[in-house]
N, C-alpha and C positions, 0 to 999 in steps of 0.2 A: 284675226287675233291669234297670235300664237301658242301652244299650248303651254300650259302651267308646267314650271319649273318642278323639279323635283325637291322635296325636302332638304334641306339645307345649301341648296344650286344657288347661283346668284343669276339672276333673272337675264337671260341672253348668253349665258357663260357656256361659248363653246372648249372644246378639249382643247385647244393652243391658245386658249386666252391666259392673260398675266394670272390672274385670279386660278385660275387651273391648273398651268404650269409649280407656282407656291405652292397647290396642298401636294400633290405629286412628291415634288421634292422632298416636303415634309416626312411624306411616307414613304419616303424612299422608293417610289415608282419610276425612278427616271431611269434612261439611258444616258449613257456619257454623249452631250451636245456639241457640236463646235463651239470656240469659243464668241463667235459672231452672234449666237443666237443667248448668248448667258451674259453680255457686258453692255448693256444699255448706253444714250452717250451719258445720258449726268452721272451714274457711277464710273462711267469715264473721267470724265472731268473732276469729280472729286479726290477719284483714286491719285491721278498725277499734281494735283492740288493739294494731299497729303503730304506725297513724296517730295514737293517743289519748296514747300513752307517746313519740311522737315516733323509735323507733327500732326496727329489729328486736330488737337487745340488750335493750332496756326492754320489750317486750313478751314476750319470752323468759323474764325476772325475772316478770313481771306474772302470767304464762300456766304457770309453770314449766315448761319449755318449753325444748328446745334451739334454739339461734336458726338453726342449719341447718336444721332441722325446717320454722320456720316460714318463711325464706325459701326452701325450697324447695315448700313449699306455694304463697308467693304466685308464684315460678318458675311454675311450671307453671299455675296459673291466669293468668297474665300470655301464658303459649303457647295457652292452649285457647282465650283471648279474641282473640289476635294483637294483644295492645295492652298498651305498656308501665304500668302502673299507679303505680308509686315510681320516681322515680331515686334510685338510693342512692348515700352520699356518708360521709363520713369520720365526719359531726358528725352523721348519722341518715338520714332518709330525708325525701324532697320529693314528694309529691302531684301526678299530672300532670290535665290534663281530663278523658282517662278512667279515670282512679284515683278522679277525686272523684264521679262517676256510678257506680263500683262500690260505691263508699263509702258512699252516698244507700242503695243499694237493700241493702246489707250491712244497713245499720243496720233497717231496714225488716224482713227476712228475721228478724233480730234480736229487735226487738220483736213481729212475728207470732207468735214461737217460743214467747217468752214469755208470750205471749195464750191460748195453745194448752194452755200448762199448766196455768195460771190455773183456765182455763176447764175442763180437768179434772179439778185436782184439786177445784174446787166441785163438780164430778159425781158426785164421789168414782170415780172410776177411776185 
């Protein structure tokens, strides 16, 4: 049996788990990461599903999707990068420099994912 978590740990929660990596961030314990290891694929998928539909709202529709959900997805990937990605605005959302570099490599992350299945299920697994 494993030993007892520490006070407020979440039971099995090593230092690179999801749950660990967030309070970190929170408290500002991080190091600056590649971006590989800060863009999950669904915040993938939603971020270019913003940008594709022109709005959080239209991607919310697109993605069924509460649109809190996803902008606070793109939120917090916006903090763990330290870089604003969208300015949002009334009529949608606007694409900044490094919004469109995360966008490049979303799409990328995207299509590898894709490749990935592909390539499985001809494997048949």
């Amino acid at each position: 049996m494993p030993p007892p978590s520490p006070p407020g740990a979440d039971a099995g929660e090593g230092p690179g788990t999801l749950p660990a990596v967030r309070r970190a961030v929170r408290q500002g314990k991080t190091r600056p990461l590649r971006l590989a290891f800060l863009l999950d694929i669904i915040t993938a998928r939603l971020f270019v599903s913003v940008l594709e539909e022109g709005s959080i709202a239209g991607a919310a529709r697109c993605e069924a999707i509460a649109a809190s959900a996803i902008s606070k997805r793109i939120s917090e990937l916006e903090q763990r990068l330290g870089q604003v990605l969208l300015r949002r605005h009334a009529g949608g959302v606007e694409v900044t420099a490094a919004g469109a570099a995360v966008l490049r490599r979303a799409r990328n992350l995207l299509h590898e994912a894709g490749q990935l299945e592909a390539e499985l299920r001809r494997a048949g697994l």
